[in-house]
C-alpha positions in Angstrom: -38.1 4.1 -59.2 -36.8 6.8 -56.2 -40.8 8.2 -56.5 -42.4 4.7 -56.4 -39.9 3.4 -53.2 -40.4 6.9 -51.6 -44.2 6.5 -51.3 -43.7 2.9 -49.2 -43.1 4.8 -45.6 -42.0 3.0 -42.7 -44.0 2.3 -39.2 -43.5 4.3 -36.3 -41.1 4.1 -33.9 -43.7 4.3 -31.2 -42.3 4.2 -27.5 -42.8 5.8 -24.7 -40.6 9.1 -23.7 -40.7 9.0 -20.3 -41.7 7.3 -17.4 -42.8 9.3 -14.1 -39.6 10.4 -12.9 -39.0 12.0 -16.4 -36.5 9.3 -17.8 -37.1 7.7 -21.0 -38.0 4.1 -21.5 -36.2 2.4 -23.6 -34.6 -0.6 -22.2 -32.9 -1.8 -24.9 -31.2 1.1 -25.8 -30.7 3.3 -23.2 -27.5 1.1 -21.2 -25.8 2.4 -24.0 -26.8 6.3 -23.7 -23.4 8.3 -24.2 -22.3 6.3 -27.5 -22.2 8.3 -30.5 -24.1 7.6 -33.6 -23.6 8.9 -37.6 -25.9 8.7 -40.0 -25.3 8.2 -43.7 -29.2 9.1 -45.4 -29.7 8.1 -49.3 -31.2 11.9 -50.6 -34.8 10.8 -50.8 -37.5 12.1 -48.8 -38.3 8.4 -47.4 -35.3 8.0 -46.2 -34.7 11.3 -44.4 -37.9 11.1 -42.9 -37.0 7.8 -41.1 -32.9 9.0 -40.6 -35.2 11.9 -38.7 -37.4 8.8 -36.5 -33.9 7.2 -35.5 -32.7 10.8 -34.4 -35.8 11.2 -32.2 -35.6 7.6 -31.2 -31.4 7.3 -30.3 -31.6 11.1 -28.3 -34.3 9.9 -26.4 -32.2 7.1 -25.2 -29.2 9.4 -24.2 -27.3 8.5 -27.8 -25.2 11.2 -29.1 -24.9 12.9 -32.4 -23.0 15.1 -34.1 -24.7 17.0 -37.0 -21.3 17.8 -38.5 -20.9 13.7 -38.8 -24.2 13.8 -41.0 -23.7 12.1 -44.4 -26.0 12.8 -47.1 -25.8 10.3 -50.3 -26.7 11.5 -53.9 -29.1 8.5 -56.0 -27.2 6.9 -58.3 -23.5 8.1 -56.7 -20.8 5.9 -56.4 -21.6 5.5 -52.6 -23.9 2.5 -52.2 -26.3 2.5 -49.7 -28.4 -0.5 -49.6 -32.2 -0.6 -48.9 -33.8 -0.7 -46.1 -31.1 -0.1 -42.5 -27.8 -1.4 -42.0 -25.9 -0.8 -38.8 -21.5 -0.9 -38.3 -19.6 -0.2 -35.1 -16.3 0.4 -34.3 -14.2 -2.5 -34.7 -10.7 -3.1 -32.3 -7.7 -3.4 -34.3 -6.6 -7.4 -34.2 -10.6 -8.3 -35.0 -9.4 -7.6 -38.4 -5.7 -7.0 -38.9 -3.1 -8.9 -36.6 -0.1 -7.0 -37.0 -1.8 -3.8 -35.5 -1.6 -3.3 -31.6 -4.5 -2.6 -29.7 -5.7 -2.2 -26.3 -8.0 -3.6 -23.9 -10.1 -0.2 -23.6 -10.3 -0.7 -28.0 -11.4 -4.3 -27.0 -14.0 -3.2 -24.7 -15.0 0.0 -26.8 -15.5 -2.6 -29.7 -17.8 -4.8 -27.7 -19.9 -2.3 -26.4 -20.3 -0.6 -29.6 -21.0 -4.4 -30.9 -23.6 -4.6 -28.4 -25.0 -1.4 -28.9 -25.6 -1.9 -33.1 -27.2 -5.0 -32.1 -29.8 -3.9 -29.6 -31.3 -1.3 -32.1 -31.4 -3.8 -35.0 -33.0 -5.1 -32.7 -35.2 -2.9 -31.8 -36.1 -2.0 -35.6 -37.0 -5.2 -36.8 -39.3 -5.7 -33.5 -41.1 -2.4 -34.9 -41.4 -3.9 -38.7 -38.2 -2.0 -40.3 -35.9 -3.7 -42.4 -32.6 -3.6 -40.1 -29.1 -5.6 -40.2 -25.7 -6.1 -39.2 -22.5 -4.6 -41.7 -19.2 -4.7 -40.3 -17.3 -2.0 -42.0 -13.7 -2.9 -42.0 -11.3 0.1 -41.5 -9.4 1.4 -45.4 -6.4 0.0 -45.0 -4.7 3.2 -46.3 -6.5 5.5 -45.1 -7.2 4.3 -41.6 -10.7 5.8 -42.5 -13.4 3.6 -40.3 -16.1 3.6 -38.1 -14.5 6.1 -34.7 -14.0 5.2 -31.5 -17.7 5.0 -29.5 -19.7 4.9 -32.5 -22.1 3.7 -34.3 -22.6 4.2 -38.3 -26.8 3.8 -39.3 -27.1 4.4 -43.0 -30.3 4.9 -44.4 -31.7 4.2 -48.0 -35.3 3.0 -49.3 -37.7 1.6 -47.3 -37.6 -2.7 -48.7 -40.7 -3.9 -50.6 -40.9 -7.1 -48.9 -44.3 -8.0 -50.1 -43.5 -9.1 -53.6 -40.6 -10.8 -52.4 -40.0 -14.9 -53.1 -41.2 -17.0 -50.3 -37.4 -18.7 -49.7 -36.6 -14.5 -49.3 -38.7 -13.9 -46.8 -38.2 -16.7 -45.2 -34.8 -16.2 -45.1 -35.1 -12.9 -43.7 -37.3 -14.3 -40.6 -35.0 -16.6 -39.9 -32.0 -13.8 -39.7 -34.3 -11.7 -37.6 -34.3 -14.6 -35.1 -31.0 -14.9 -35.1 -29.7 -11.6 -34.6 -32.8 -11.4 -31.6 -31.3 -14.9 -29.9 -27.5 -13.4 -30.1 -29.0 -10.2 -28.7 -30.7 -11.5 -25.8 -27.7 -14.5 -24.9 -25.1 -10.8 -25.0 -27.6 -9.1 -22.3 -28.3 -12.6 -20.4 -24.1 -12.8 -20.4 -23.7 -8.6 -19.1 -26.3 -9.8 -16.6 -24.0 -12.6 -15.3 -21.0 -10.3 -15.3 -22.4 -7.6 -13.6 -24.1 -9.8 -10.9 -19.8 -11.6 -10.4 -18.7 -7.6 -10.4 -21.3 -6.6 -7.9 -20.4 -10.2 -5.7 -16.9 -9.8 -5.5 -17.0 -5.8 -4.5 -19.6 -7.2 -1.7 -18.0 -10.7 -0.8 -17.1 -11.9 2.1 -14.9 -15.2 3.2 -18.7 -16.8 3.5 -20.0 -15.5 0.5 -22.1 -18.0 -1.9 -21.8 -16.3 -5.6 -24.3 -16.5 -8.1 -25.5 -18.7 -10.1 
């Protein structure tokens, strides 16, 4: 089965580096250039082959790794890693147990790392891979979780989504659209704030805010 999944490679991530001035162009993912990013890769050559396209693809964009974060999953161990891409962030305190405290630097950290593991779902399923949202909720004894600034991508076979039942792939579609529309009503809202931040720091008594 790992041989017959292994041969079904994934697209490209085709984009291009850099524009003129030497900067990369990735729109969607490079506002969030200085989050970190872990990778959790299912020990088949598929998979690290497209762990190694997201590598490329999130350094480009300014996202941050650290090799000694790198998570490599035996077939068949008790660590299930589903097919195709699946994408947690860090997740503030109170979003999933009340009695812990938490600040408003965890709430914004959670937010943006929210945003972030959306935009490159994203951006996956606009280039044909098999990407979702999984919100990993912290061990309760352990504390163990998804850090601070971070963004957990783990990695197993690529989904054969050709033999799949209509009502499937249908339903798939229509969770791609989804996850698109909440993406682009989160940037169309950081839009609105930032245009209110950059009004109020340049306002005057006369000053007509935006709309």
């Amino acid at each position: 089965m790992s041989v017959e999944k292994s041969s079904h490679v994934r697209s490209s991530l085709s984009f291009r580096a850099q524009n003129k001035n030497g900067k990369p162009l990735l729109p969607e993912l490079v506002p969030y250039a200085g989050i970190n990013f872990e990778l959790v890769i299912l020990n088949d050559g598929e998979p690290k082959r497209a762990a190694g396209a997201i590598w490329s693809l999130l350094t480009t964009a300014g996202w941050h790794f650290d090799p000694s974060t790198l998570k490599v999953v035996e077939i068949g161990s008790d660590i299930y890693i589903p097919d195709g891409v699946t994408i947690s962030s860090y997740l503030a305190p109170l979003r999933y147990d009340t009695s812990i405290p938490e600040t408003k630097e965890d709430v914004n950290d959670s937010d943006h790392c929210g945003d972030a593991a959306q935009a490159l779902v994203v951006f996956l399923n606009d280039h044909d891979w098999e990407a979702g949202l999984f919100q990993e909720i912290p061990n309760a004894s352990t504390g163990e979780g998804v850090p601070h600034n971070t963004v957990k991508i783990r990695i197993g076979f690529r989904p054969d989504t050709y033999f799949l039942p209509e009502p499937m792939k249908r339903a798939m579609e229509r969770s791609h659209r989804a996850t698109k529309e909440m993406y682009e009503d989160t940037q169309k809202l950081l839009k609105e704030e930032k245009q209110w931040e950059d009004f109020i720091k340049q306002s005057s008594p006369n000053s007509v805010p935006p709309r």
